[in-house]
Kinemage of the C-alpha trace (Angstrom):
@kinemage 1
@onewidth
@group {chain A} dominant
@subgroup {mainchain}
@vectorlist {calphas} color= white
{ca unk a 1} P 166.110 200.522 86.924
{ca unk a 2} L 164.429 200.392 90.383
{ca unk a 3} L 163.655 204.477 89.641
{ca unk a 4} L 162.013 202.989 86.480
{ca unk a 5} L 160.011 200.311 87.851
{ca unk a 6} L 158.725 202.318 90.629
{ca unk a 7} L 156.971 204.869 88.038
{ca unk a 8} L 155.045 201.510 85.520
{ca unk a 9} L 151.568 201.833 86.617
{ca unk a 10} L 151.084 197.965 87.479
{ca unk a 11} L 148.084 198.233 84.754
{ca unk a 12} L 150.499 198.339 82.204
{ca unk a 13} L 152.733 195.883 83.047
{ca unk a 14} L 149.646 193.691 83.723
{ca unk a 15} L 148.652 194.413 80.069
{ca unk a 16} L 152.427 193.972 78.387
{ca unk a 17} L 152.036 190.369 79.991
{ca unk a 18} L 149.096 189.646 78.561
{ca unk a 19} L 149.956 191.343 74.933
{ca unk a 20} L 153.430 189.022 75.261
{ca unk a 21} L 151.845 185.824 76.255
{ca unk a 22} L 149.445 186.224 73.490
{ca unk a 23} L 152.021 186.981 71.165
{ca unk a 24} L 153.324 183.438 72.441
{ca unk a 25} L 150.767 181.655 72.445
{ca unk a 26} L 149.823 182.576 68.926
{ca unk a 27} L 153.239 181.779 67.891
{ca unk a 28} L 153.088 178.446 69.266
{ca unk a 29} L 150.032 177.263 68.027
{ca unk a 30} L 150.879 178.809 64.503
{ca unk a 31} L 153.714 176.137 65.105
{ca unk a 32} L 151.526 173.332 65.747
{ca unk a 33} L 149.387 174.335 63.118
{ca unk a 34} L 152.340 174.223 60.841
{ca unk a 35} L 153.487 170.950 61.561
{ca unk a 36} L 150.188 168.826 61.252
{ca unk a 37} L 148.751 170.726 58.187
{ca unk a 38} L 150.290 171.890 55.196
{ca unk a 39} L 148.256 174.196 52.579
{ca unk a 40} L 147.011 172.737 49.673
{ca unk a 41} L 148.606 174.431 47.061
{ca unk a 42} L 151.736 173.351 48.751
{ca unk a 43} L 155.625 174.067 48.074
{ca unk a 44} L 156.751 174.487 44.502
{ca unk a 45} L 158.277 170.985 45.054
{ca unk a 46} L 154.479 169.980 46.149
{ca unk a 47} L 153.026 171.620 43.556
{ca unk a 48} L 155.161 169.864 40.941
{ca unk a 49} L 154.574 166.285 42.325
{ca unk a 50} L 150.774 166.504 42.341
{ca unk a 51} L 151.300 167.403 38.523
{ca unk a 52} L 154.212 164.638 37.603
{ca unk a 53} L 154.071 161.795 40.125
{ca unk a 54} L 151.243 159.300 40.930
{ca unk a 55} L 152.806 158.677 44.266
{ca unk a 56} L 150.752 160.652 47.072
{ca unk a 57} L 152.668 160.039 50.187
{ca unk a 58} L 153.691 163.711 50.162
{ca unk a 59} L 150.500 165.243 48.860
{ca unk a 60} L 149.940 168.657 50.305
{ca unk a 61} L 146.464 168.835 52.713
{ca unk a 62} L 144.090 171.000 53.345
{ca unk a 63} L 140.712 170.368 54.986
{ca unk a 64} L 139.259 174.000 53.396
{ca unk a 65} L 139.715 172.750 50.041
{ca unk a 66} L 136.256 172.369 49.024
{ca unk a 67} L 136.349 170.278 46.002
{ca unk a 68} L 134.039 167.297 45.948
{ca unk a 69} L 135.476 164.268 44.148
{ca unk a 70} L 132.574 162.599 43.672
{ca unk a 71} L 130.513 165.350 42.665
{ca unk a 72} L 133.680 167.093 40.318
{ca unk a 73} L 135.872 164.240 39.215
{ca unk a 74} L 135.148 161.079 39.365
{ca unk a 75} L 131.189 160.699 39.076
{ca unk a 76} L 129.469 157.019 40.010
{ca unk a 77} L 126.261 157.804 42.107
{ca unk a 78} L 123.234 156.052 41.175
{ca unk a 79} L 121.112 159.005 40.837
{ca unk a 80} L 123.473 160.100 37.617
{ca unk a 81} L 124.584 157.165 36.060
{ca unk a 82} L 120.773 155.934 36.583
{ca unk a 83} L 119.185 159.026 35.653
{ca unk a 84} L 116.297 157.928 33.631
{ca unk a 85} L 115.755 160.711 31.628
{ca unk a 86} L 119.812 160.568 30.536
{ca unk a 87} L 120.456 157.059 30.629
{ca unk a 88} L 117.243 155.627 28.606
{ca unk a 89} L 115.292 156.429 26.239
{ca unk a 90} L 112.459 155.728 28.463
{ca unk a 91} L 109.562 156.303 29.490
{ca unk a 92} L 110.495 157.914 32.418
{ca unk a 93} L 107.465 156.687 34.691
{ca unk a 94} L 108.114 159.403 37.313
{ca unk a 95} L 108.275 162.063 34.898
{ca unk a 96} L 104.999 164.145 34.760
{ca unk a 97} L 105.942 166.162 31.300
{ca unk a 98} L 107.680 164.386 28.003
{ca unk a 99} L 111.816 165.620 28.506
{ca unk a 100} L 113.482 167.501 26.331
{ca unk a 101} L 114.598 166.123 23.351
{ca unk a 102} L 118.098 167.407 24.090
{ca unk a 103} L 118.182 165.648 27.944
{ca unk a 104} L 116.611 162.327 26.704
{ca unk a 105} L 119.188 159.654 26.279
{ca unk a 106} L 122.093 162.564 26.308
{ca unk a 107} L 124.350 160.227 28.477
{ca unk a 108} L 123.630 156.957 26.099
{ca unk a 109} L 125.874 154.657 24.228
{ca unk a 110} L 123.981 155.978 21.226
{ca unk a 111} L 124.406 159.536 22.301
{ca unk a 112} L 128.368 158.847 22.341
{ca unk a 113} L 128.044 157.153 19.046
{ca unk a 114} L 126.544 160.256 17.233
{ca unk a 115} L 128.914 162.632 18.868
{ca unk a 116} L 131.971 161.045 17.604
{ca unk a 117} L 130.012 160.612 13.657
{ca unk a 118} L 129.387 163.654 13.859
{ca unk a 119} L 125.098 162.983 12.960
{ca unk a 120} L 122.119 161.941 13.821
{ca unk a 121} L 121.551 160.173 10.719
{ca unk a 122} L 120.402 156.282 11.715
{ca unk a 123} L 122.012 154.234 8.185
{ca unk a 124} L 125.252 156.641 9.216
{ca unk a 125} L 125.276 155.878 12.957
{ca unk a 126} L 124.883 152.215 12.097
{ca unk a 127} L 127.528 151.405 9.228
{ca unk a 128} L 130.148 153.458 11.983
{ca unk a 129} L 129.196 151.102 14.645
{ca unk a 130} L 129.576 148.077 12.546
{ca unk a 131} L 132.793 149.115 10.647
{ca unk a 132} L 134.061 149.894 14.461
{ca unk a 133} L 133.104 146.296 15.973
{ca unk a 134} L 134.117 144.872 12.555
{ca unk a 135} L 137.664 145.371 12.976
{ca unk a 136} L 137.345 142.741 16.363
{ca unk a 137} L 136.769 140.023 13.676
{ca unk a 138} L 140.011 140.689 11.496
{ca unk a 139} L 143.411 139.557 12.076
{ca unk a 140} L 145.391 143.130 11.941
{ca unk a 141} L 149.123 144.084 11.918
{ca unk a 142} L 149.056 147.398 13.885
{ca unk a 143} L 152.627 149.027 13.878
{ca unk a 144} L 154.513 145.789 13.031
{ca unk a 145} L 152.449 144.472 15.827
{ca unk a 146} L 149.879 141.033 15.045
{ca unk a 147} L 146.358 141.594 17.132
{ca unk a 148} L 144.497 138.671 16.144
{ca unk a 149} L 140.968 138.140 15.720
{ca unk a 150} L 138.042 137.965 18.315
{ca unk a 151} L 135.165 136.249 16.724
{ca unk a 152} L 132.843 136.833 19.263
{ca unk a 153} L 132.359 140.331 18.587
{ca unk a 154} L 129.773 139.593 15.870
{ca unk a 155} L 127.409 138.620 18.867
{ca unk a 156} L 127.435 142.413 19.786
{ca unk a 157} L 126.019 142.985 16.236
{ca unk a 158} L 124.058 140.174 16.050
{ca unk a 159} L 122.521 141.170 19.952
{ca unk a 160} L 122.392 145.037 19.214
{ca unk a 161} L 120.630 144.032 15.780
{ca unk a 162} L 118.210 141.697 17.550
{ca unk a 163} L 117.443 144.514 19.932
{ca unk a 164} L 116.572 146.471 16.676
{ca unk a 165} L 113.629 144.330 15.804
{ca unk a 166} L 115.864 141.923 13.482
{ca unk a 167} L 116.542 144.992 11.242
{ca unk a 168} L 119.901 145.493 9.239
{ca unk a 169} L 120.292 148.750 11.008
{ca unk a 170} L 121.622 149.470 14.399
{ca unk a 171} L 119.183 151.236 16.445
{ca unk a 172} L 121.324 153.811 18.240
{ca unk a 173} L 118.508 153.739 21.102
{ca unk a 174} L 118.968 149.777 21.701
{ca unk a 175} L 122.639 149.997 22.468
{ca unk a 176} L 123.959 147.423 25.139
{ca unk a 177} L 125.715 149.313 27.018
{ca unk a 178} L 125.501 151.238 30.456
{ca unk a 179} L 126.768 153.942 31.695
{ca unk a 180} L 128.904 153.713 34.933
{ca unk a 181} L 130.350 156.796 35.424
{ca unk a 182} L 131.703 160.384 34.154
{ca unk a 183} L 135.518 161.556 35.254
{ca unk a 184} L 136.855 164.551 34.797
{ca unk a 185} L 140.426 164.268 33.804
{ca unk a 186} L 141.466 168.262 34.421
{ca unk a 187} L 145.492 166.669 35.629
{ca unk a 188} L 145.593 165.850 31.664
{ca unk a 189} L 145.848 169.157 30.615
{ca unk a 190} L 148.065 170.835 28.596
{ca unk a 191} L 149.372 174.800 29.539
{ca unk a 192} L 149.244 176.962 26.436
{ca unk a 193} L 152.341 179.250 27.773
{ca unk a 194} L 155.088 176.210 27.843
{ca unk a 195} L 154.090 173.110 25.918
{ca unk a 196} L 152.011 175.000 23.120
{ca unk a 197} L 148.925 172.940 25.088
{ca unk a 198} L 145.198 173.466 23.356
{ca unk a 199} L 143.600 171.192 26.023
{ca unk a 200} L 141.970 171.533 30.282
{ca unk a 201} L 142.399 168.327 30.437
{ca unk a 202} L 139.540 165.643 29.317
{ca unk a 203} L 136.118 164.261 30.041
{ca unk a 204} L 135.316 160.902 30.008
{ca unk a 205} L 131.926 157.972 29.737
{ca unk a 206} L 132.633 155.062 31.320
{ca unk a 207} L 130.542 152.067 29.750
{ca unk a 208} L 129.875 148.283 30.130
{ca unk a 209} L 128.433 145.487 27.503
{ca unk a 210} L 125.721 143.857 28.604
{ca unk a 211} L 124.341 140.397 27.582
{ca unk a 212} L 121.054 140.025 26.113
{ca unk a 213} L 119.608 139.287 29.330
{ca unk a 214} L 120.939 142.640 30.484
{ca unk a 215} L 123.501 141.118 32.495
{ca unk a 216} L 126.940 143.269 33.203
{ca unk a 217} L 129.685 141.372 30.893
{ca unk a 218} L 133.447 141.647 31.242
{ca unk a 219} L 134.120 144.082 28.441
{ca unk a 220} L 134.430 147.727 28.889
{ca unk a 221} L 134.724 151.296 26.908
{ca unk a 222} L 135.677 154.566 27.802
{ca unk a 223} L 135.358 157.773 25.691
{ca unk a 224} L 138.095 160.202 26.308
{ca unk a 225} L 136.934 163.486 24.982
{ca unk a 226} L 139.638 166.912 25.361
{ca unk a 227} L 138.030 169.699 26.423
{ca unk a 228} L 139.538 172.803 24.050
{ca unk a 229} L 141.414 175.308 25.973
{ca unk a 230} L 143.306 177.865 23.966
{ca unk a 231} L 144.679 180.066 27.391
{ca unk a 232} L 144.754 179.534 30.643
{ca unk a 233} L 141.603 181.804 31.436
{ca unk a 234} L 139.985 178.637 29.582
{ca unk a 235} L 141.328 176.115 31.445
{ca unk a 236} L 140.618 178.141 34.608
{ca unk a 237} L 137.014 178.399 32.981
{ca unk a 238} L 136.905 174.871 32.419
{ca unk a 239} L 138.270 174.256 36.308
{ca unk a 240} L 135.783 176.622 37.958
{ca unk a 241} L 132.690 175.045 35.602
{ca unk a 242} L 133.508 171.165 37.123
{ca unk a 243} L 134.015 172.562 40.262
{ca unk a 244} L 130.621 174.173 40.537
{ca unk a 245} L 129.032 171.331 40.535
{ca unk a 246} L 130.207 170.481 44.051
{ca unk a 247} L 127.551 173.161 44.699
{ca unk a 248} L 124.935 170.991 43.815
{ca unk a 249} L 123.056 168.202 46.092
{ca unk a 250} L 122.955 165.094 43.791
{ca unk a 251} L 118.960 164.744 41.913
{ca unk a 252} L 117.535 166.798 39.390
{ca unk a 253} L 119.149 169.608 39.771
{ca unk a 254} L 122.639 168.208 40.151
{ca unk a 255} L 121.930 166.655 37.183
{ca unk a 256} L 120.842 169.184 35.083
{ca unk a 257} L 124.116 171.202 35.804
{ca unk a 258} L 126.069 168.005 34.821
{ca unk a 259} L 124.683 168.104 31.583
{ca unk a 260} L 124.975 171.490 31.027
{ca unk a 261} L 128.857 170.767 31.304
{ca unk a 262} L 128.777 167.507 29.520
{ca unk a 263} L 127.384 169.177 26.550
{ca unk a 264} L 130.449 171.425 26.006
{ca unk a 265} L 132.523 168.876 25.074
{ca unk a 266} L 130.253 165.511 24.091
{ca unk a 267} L 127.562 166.864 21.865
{ca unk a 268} L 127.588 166.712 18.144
{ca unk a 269} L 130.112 169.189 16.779
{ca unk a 270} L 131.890 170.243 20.139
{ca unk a 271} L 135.033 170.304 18.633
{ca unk a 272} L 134.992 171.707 14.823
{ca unk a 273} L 138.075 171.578 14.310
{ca unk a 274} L 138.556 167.947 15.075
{ca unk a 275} L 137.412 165.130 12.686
{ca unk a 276} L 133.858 164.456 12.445
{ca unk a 277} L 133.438 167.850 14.599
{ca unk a 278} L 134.296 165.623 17.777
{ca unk a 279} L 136.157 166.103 20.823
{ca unk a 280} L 137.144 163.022 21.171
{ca unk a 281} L 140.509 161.984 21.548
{ca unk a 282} L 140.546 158.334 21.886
{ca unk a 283} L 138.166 155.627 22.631
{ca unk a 284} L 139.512 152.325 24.505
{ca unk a 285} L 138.264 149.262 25.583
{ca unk a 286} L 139.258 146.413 27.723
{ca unk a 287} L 137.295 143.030 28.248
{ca unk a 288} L 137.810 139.283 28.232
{ca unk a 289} L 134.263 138.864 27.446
{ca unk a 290} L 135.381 138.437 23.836
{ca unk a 291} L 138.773 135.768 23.898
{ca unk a 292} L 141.466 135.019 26.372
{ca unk a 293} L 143.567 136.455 27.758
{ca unk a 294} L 142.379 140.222 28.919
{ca unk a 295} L 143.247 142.324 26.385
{ca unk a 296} L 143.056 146.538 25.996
{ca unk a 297} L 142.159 147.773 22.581
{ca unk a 298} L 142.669 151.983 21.358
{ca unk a 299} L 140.411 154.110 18.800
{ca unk a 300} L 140.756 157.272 17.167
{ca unk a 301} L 139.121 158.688 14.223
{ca unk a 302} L 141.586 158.680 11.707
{ca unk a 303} L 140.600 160.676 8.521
{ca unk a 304} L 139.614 158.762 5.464
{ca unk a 305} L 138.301 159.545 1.760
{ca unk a 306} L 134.467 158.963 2.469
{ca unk a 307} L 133.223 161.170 5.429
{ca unk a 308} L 132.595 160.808 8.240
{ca unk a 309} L 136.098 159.640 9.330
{ca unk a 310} L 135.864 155.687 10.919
{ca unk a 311} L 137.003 154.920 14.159
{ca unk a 312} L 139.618 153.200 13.582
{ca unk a 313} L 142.174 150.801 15.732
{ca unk a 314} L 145.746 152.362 16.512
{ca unk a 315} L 148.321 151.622 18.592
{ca unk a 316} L 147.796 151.683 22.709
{ca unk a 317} L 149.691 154.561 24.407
{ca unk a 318} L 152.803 154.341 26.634
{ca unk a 319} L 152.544 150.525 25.937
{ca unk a 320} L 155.781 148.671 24.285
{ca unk a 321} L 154.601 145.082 22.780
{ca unk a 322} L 153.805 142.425 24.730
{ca unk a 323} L 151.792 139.628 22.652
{ca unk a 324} L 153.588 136.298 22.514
{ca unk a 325} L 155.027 136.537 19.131
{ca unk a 326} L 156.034 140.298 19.239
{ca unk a 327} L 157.183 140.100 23.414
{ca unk a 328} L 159.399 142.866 24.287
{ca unk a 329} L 158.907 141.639 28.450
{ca unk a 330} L 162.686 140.751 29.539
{ca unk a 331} L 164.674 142.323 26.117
{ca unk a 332} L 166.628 145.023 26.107
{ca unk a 333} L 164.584 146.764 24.216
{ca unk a 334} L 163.063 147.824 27.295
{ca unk a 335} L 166.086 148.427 29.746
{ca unk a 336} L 167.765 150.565 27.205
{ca unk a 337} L 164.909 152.654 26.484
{ca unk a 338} L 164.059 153.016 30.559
{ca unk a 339} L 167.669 154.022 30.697
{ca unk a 340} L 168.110 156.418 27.698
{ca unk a 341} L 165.198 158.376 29.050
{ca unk a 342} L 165.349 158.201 33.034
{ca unk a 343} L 165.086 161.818 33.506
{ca unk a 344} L 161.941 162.586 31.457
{ca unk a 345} L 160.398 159.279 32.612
{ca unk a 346} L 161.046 160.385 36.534
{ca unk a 347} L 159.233 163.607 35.466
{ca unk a 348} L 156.248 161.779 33.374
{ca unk a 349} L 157.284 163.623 30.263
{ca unk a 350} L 158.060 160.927 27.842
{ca unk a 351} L 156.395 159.021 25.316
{ca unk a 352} L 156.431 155.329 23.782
{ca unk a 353} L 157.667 155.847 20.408
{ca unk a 354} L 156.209 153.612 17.997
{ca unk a 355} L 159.895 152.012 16.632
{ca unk a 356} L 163.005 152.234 19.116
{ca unk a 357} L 166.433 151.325 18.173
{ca unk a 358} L 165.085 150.220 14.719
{ca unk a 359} L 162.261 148.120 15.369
{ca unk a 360} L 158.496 148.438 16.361
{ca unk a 361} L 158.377 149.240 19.431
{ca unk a 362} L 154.677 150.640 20.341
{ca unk a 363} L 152.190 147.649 20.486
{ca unk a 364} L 149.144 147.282 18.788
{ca unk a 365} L 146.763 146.100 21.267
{ca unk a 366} L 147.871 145.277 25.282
{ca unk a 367} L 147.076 141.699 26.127
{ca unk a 368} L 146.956 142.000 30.091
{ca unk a 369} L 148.193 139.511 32.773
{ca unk a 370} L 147.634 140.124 36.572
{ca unk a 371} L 151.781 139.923 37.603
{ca unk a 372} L 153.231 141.955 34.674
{ca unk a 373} L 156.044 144.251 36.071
{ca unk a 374} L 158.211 145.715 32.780
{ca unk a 375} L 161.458 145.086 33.378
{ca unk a 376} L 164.758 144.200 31.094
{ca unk a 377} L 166.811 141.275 30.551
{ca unk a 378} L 166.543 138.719 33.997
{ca unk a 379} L 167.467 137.511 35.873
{ca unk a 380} L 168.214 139.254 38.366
{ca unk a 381} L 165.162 141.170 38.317
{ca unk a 382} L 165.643 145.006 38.279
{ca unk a 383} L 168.842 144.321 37.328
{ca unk a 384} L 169.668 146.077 34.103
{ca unk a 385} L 167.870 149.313 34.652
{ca unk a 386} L 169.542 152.195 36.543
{ca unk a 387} L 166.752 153.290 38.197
{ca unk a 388} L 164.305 151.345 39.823
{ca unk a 389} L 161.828 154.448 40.018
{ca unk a 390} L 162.024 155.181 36.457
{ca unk a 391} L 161.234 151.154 35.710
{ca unk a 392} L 157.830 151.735 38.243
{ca unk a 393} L 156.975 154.903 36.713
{ca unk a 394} L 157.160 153.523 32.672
{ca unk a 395} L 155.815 149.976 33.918
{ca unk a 396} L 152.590 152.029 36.045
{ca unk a 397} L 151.793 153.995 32.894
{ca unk a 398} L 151.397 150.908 30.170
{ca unk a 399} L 148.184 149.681 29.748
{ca unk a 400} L 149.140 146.654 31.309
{ca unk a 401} L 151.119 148.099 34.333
{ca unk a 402} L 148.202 149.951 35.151
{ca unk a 403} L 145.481 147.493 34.944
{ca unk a 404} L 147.396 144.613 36.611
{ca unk a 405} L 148.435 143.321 40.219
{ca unk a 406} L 152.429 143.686 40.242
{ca unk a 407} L 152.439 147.158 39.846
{ca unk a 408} L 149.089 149.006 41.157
{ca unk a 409} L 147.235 146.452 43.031
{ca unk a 410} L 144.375 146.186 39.992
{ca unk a 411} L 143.008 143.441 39.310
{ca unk a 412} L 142.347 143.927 35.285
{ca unk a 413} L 139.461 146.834 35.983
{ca unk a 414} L 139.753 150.514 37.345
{ca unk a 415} L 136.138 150.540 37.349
{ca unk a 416} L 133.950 147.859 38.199
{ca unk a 417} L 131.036 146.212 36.288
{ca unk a 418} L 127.702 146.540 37.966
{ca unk a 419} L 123.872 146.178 38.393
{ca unk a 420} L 121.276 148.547 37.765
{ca unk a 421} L 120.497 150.640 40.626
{ca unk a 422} L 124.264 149.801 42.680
{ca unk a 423} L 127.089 151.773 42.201
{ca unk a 424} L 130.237 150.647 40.476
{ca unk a 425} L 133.009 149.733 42.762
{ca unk a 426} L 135.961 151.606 41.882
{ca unk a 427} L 139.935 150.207 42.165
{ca unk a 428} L 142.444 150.921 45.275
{ca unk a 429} L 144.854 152.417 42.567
{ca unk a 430} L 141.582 155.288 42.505
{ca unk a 431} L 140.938 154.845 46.202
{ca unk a 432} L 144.088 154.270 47.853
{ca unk a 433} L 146.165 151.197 48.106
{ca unk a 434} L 149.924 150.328 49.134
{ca unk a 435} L 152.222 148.226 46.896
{ca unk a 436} L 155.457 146.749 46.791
{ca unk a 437} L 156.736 145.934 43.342
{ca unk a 438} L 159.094 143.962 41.763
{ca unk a 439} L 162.218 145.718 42.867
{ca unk a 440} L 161.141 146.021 46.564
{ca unk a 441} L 159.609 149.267 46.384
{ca unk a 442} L 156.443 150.236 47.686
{ca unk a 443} L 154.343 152.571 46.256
{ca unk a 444} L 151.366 154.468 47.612
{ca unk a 445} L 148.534 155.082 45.190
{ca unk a 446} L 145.009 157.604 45.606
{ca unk a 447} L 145.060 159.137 42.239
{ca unk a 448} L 141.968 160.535 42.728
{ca unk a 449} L 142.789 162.122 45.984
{ca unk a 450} L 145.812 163.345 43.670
{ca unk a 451} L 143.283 164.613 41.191
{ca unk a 452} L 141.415 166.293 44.231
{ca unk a 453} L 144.584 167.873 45.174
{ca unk a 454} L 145.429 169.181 41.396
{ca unk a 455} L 141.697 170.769 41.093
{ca unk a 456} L 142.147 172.860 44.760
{ca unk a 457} L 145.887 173.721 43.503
{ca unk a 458} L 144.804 174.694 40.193
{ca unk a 459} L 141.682 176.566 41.373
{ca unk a 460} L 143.839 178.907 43.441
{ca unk a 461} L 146.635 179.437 40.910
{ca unk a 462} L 147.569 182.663 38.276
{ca unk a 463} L 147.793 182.027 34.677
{ca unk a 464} L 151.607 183.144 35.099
{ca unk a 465} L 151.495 180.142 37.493
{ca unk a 466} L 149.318 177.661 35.137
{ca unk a 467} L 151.556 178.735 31.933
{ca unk a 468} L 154.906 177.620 33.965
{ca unk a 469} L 153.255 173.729 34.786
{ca unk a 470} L 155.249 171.331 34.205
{ca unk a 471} L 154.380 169.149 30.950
{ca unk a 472} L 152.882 165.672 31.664
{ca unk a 473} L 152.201 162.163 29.416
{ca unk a 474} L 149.856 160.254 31.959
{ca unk a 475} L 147.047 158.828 29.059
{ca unk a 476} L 145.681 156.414 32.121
């Protein structure tokens, strides 16, 4: 050994320390890296919880991700929801040249209105509005469910039709409404390879009623349109075409680009194989501005034998009833259901039926109250179903689990009314927020940092990967 060390040339034994403390240091700090950062598209296990769980306590991170929520996902600036040329019907002041008839009033009420009729015809566009806000002033049974009248929505027709210069028909330009933002739901979609999916996901107008002074008014609607994916090279399509548009620095051009993706899936005839040509899959609604208490309505167009097909009032998803003649709150009804499908409700893969164990079960319309946690026969609380996760999970995904204190922190609204030129405040269930619900469990909610997380994982996966997701139900 001595022999050997007297013939190393002290240059290279200078340089083998340097090359093995490098070596170490690297390792180490690969090691800290490790330990404070974890890659976005995470573990399998990650990767699985983004898609099936709302809670994002474990969400993967990455701070190269480069998707944008508020540019990709969940869209409330001022400068689009404002967007004169868009959002009016004018005049547009600032605007040197007349707009294209295709960009002016392409993210109106009105706009939505023809989409789902499937024309621009004005006596059409009318007689679907009114037969739509007619069915507000009706007592219905909707799935053995009552969903009594609201009077008051004849002074949306009568204000819409005063708008209209007095005139029997609606004026699709003079509709009450503004726009408060445009989501991208891309964690709704469906993979063609496992659960025979033909959807990315779905894009959605956010609206609110205003009063004939213009005022914001308690009453909200939300068009849900799919966006048709046959294959996964369409959803990754779809993916890549939302996420461009974190390329773009909000104004004109920003805009323009929105449209240009809005337009694939809420013009006239984006969806021909749908009824009425629409993509829409659902509208709903949710005000008080109309009768007490706060109370979530659902629309689809249902086929009919006059065209185009009406949008018509159907049951509310994931929702069991709740009205005070037809409660299911506190019956078994609920705790046996929770506990006959624990594992596909701990996986978000399960789905309301509309009768259970004999009797309706689905409800009609989804009065809401701020402390509603579903729960079975109590006392005690939580006492009759197995697991307490599986009760959180079915309770957050009901219209009135979602949109109500006990179990997400909302206080009736995920988005916010607002004023012209302010943005709408959005809920802590979007944002982030803590809570602890009725069985002493606390839940952490960002679902659209959860979203942001599902666009980087999805941008970065195979369609061997996207074909092998797991199969969701989350409608909210």
């Amino acid at each position: 050994m001595s022999r050997l060390r007297s013939h190393l040339n002290p240059r290279i034994v200078l340089a083998l320390f340097v090359v093995v403390l490098g070596v170490s240091l690297i390792s180490m700090a690969s090691s800290i890296t490790t330990a404070s950062t974890r890659p976005e598209i995470g573990t399998d296990a990650q990767q699985t919880s983004v898609r099936t769980s709302r809670e994002v306590t474990a969400l993967p991170l990455r701070s190269s991700c480069t998707v944008i929520p508020e540019k990709e996902l969940f869209i409330t600036d001022v400068s689009v929801v404002d967007d004169c040329l868009r959002t009016t019907w004018g005049p547009c002041l600032s605007t040197p040249n007349p707009p294209l008839p295709a960009t002016q009033g392409a993210w109106t009420f009105g706009a939505r209105i023809a989409s789902l009729a499937g024309t621009t015809n004005a006596g059409t566009l009318s007689a679907f509005t009114v037969n739509w806000l007619n069915q507000w002033l009706v007592n219905q049974t909707i799935n053995g469910d009552p969903v009594p009248a609201r009077p008051a929505a004849q002074s949306i027709i009568d204000q819409w039709r005063a708008a209209s210069g007095g005139a029997k028909v609606l004026d699709m330009t003079k509709a009450p409404f503004r726009l408060l933002a445009i989501v991208a739901r891309l964690d709704l979609r469906e993979n063609a390879g496992y659960s025979g999916g033909s959807s990315a996901g779905e894009g959605r107008f956010i609206y609110n009623l205003l009063d004939a002074s213009g005022n914001p008014t308690q009453f909200l609607v939300i068009f849900e349109y799919g966006l048709d994916a046959a294959d996964c090279a369409t959803v990754l399509k779809w993916a890549n075409t939302w996420h461009g548009l974190g390329g773009h620095a909000f104004g004109p051009d920003y805009n323009a680009a929105l449209q240009a993706v809005t337009d694939l899936f809420a013009n006239i005839g984006s969806s021909p194989a749908k009824p009425n040509g629409s993509a829409i899959n659902q509208v709903r609604t949710n005000e008080i501005h109309l009768d007490s208490p706060w109370e979530l309505r659902e629309f689809k167009l249902v086929p009919a034998s006059t065209a185009p097909a009406p949008l018509t009032e159907v049951t509310v998803a994931q929702t069991p009833a709740s009205i005070p003649v037809h409660n299911l709150q506190n019956t078994p009804a609920i705790s046996t259901f929770i506990n006959s499908n624990t594992a596909a409700i701990l996986a978000n893969n399960y789905v309301v039926p509309l009768i259970w164990s004999g009797a309706p079960f689905r409800a009609g319309a989804s009065p809401n109250v701020l402390n509603l946690g579903w729960d079975g026969p109590a006392p005690p609380v939580c006492g009759s179903i197995t697991d307490p996760n599986a009760r959180a999970i079915f309770s957050v995904n009901t219209c009135n689990g979602c949109h109500g204190t006990s179990e997400t922190g909302v206080r009736f609204k995920q988005v916010e009314p607002r004023a012209a030129g302010v943005a709408s405040a959005l809920s802590g269930f979007l944002t982030g927020t803590s809570r602890t619900d009725i069985c002493g469990i606390t839940h952490n909610f960002n679902d659209i940092d959860r979203r942001r997380v599902d666009l980087c994982q999805l941008l970065d996966k195979t369609c061997t990967q996207i074909d092998a997701e797991p199969v969701v139900s989350f409608v909210h």
